[in-house]
Every structure is written in structure tokens, then in C-alpha cells.
N, C-alpha and C positions, 0 to 999 in steps of 0.2 A: 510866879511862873508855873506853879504846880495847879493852881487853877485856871491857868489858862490853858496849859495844856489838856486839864481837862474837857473844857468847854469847845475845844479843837476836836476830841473823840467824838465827843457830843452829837454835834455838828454834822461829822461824817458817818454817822449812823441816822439822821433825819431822814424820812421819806423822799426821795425827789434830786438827792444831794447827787451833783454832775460826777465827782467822784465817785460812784457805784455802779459807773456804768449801766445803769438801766435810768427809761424814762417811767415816770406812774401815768399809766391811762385811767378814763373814767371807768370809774367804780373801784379803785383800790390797787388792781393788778398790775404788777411791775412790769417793763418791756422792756427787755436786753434792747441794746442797739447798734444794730448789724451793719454790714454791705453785703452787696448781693454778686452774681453775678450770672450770667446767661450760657446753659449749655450751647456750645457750637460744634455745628458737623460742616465741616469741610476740609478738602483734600491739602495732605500734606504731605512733604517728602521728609524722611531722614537722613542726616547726614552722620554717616557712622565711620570710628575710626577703628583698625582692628588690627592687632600683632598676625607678623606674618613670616616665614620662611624661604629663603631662597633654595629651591629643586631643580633635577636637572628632569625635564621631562622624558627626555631621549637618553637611555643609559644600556651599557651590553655586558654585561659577566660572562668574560669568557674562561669555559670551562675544557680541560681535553677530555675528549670522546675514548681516547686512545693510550691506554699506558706505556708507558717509556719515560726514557732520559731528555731532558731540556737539553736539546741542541743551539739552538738560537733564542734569543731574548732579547732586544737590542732596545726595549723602551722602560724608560723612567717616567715615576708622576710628574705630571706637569708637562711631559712631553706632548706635541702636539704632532696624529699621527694623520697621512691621508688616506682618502678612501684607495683602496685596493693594494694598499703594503702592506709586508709579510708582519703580524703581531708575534707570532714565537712556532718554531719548527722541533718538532722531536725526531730524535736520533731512529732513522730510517733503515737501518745494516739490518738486523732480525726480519722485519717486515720485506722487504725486498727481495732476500734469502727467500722466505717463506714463497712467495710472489714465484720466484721462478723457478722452485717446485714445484709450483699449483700447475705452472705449465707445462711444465715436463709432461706432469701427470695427464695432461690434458691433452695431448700430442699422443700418449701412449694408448688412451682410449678412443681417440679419432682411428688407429690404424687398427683398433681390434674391432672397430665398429665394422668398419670397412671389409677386412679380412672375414668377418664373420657372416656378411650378407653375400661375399662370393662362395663364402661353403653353404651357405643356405641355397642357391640357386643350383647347384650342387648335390643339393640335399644330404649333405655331408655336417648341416647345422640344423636347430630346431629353432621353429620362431621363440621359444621361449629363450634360448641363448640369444638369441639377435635382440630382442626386446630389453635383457636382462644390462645388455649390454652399451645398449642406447641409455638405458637408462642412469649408469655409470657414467656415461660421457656428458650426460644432462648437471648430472649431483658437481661433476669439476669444471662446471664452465660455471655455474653459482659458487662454487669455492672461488675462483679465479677470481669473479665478478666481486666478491664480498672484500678479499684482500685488499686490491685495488681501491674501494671503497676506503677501507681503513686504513689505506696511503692516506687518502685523501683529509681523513684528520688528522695528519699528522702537521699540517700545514693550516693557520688560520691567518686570513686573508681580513682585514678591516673593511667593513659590509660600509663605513659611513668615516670621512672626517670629522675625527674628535681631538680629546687631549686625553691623556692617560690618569688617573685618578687613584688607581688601586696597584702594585705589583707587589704580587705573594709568592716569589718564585724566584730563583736565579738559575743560571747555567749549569748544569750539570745535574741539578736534583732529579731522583727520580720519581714520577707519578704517578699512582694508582688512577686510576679512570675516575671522569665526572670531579675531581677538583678544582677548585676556584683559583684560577692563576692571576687574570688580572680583568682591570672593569677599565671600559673607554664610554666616554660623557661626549652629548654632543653639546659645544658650549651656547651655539646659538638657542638650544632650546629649554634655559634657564628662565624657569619661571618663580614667580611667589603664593605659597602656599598657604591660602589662613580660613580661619573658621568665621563661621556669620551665625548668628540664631537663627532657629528651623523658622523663625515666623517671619522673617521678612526676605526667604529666599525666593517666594514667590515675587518681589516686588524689586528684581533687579534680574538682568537678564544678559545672555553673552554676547559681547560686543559694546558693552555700557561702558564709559571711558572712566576712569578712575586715576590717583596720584599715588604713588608709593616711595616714599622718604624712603633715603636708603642712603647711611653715613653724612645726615645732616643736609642732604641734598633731595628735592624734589623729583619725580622723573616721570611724564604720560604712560600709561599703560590700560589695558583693555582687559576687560574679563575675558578668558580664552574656556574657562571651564564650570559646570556647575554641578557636584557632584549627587547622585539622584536618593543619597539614601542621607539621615541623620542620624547622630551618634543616640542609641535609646537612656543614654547616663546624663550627658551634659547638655542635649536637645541642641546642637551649635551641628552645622553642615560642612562642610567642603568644598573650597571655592579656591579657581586659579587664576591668577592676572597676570598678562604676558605683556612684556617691557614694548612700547614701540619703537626705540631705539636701546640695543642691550648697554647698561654700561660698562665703562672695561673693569671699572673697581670691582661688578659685582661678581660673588663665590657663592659656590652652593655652601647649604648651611649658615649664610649670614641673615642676621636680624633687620626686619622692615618694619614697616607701618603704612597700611593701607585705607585711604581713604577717599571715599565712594557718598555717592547718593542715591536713596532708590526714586524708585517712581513715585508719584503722587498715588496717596489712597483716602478714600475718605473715609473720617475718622470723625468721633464724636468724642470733645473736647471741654475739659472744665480746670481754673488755675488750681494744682498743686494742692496750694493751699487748701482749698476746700474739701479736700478727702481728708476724715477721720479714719483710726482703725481705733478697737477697743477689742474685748477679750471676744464678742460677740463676730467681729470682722468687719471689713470694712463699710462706712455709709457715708451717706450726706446730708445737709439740711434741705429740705425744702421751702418755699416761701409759698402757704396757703393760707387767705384768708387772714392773715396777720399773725400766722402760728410757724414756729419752724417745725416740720416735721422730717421724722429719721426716716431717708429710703437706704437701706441695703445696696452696695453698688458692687461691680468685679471692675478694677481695673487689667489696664496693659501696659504699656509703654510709656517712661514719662519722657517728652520732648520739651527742653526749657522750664521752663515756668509754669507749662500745663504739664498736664495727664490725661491719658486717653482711658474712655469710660468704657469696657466690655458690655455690659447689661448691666439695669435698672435705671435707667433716664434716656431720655427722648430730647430731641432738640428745640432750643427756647423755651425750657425750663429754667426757671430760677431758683438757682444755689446759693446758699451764704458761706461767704466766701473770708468775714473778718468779723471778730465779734463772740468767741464761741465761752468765752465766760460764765460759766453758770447757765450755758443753754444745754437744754431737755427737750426730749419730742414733749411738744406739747406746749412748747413755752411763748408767751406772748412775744413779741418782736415788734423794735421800729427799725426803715429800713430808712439810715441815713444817706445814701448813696445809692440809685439806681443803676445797672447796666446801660451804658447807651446802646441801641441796635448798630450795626456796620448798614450805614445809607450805602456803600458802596458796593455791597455786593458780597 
């Protein structure tokens, strides 16, 4: 047994032997023996799937203009309010007091205007009292006007039907100016928020129909947005798809899955398989004259079973594609398998 196993190594160290994977050509030289396969350029679309966020597009923080006590409050989250009801009212007693002092005042500078342009005719007044005094009736009719004004935020009125989302506030507290009381969302305009890579934001465009899973369910939807700048960290853009029909389960902040196809681009194409990397970066074989030689390549994109080739190959070039055993730029090759051409186009 021990010499026949030896006579078995034997064997598979001979010249020629189908186990080593190469053929001997004339004159001595070994020939790996490959498969090949043909660069192709033409157009193709991707089909990408991508995490996504439900947003509300349409959203209002409303803030009071105006310090005072929360007089009225009457909505909860979840509540659904219409356009033009009252959202929350502050207690008006101060400001209204104030209000009909300003007019007093403004009432007592009308009769000194007045009074002072009959002693001017008179010449019993100087234009500069009369002017002085005009101009005191001016300064309280801008008071008056301003008060009135800051009635006016004392009341805020729902600019849109929404639902209520946020309340940070109850009856009775009192407000310093410009705090955040409560947010209203408009539901119809709940959209899905997700990122795409900067390189194929050119090759999809708004209005392009797309699906977005949402709780296990399928649902049409349209790109509604495409945002014009990309993130300079993770190269991925901003993109937004609007439901064609909203559904009732969806909430903002829940999780999707958005899947789109872009446009066809033409692209130059070789299987997967046949890109090496090594410490030098990436190449390929070529098939010259019976030699494989090393080109340098840059890929992109890998779609299935290909990969798309950035620069260093040209179309209907032949690559080896299976076989890379002991191959070297430089090394003799038989090519067991030819590419066919596509007769078809």
C-alpha cells in the first residue's frame, strides 16, 4: 500500500497530469486553463431597497408671542383640530386694562391737538407747541395700535386641519414669551424619509413610482422630493416618497422599506468573479495572444453576479473569468471556454 501510494504522488507530479490544472504546450511551457469572458457595455437599471422614516411634512410649533397665564387649552395629543379653532387663549384682564388707557390717552391728545391749533390761529400758541403736540397724538395712536396687536396674540387660531402631536402646557401656567406650547401635524402630509447614495441620485427623478412596505404590507407611492445637497461623511442624499393613498396604520416616526428602480444607464460590465484585489489594488486578466495579462481596473457598483468597471477596459475585451491558479501576468493560458457574443443585441 505504501508503494502504491507512492507511485500515486508520482503520477501527480508528471508533466501534463489533468490534475494540475495546466495543459504543456509545444516547447515545455505549462498553460493554466481558463474561461474567459467578454466585457459588456449596456444599459441597466438598479433595483435598490433602502430604510426609511415616516415624517410629517406639514408641521406648526406654536409658540406665545405674548406673556401671560394660559386661559384656555382645550386640546390633547391625538386630538384632531379644524382649520380656524381657537388652539389656546391667554388671560387678557392686564392687556385690555392697558388697551383702554392707551385710549384715554389718546382721546386727551386729540382735544389738546385741537385746543392748540385754535390758540395758534389766535397766536396765542407757537407752531412748535402745535407740532410738538401733533406729534404726541402720533407716539399714542402707535401705542394703541401696538396693544391691539398684542391682543391679537393672545388668541391663536389653527392656520390648517391637523391632529395635535405635542402639548407642553396646561391651564393656568404662566408664560414667559416665545415658549413652545404645543405642535399641530397635518396628517395628510406624512411622508417617508430615506437616504440613497450621491451616485445614483442622478438616475431617479420626482414623480418616479416606487413601493414602500410598511408593517408587513406593500403600499404605491411616488418620489415627492429630491434633496440637492449630499451628506460630505456618508456620500448618501435625501430623498422623499409620498403615499398615493395614506394609510390609516401609518405614524410618524415608524419604520419602512423603500423600494425603487432607477433609470437605465449605460454601464460597462464584467462577472464579479473576475475582479481580483491584491495589496497593489484592484485588476484583471486579460487574454493576449495566449498570455493573461494584469490590467489595473477601478470598479463601482456590484449588480448580481456582475460588477461595473470604472476605468481600465473597453467593451468586448476578454477577461478570465475562472482558472486563476497559479496565474501571473505573463503566464501562458488555454482558453477552455469561449464567451459567446449576445446575437441578439
Amino acid at each position: 500500500m505504501q508503494r502504491l501510494a507512492i507511485l500515486l504522488f508520482v503520477l501527480l507530479l508528471l508533466p501534463g497530469s489533468p490534475l494540475m490544472g495546466a495543459e504543456k504546450k509545444p516547447g515545455g511551457a505549462r498553460a493554466v486553463v481558463v474561461e474567459t469572458a467578454l466585457v459588456e457595455k449596456r444599459p441597466v437599471s438598479l433595483a435598490l431597497e433602502r430604510p426609511g422614516t415616516l415624517k410629517y411634512r406639514r408641521i406648526l410649533r406654536i409658540y406665545n408671542q405674548e406673556e401671560g397665564r394660559i386661559d384656555q387649552f382645550p386640546w390633547f395629543e391625538g386630538d384632531r383640530v379644524k382649520q380656524g379653532e381657537l388652539l389656546l387663549e391667554l388671560d387678557t384682564r392686564k392687556l385690555r386694562s392697558e388697551i383702554r388707557k392707551a385710549e384715554a390717552e389718546l382721546k386727551l391728545n386729540k382735544r389738546r391737538v385741537v385746543r392748540l391749533e385754535k390758540l395758534m390761529k389766535q397766536n396765542a400758541a407757537s407752531d412748535d407747541e402745535v407740532a410738538e403736540a401733533r406729534t404726541e397724538l402720533e407716539v399714542a395712536r402707535a401705542e394703541l395700535e401696538l396693544l391691539h396687536t398684542r391682543l391679537g396674540y393672545t388668541r391663536v387660531i389653527a392656520p390648517f386641519s391637523g391632529i395635535v402631536t405635542q402639548r407642553l402646557a396646561e391651564p393656568g401656567d404662566v408664560k414667559a414669551r416665545y415658549e413652545h406650547l404645543l405642535t399641530l401635524a397635518d396628517p395628510d402630509s406624512l411622508i417617508v424619509r430615506f437616504r440613497a447614495d450621491g451616485t445614483v441620485l442622478d438616475q431617479i427623478a420626482v414623480g418616479d413610482r416606487v413601493d414602500i412596505r410598511l408593517n408587513g404590507r406593500d403600499h404605491p407611492a411616488t418620489l415627492q422630493r429630491i434633496f440637492p445637497t449630499v451628506d460630505p461623511v456618508s456620500r448618501l442624499g435625501k430623498v422623499e416618497a409620498a403615499f398615493t393613498t395614506l394609510p390609516r396604520e401609518a405614524r410618524e416616526g415608524e419604520y419602512a422599506r423603500v423600494r425603487l428602480t432607477t433609470h437605465p444607464r449605460e454601464r460597462l460590465l464584467i462577472p464579479f468573479r473576475a475582479l481580483r484585489r491584491d495589496r497593489k489594488g484592484e485588476h484583471v486578466y486579460l487574454v493576449k495572444a495566449g498570455q493573461a495579462v494584469r490590467q489595473t481596473v477601478k470598479s463601482g457598483l456590484r449588480i448580481g453576479d456582475e460588477i461595473e468597471i470604472l476605468e481600465g477596459l473597453e467593451p468586448d475585451q476578454e477577461v478570465i473569468a475562472r482558472g486563476f491558479l497559479g496565474l501571473r501576468n505573463g503566464t501562458s493560458i488555454t482558453v477552455s471556454s469561449h464567451p459567446k457574443p449576445d446575437n441578439d443585441g
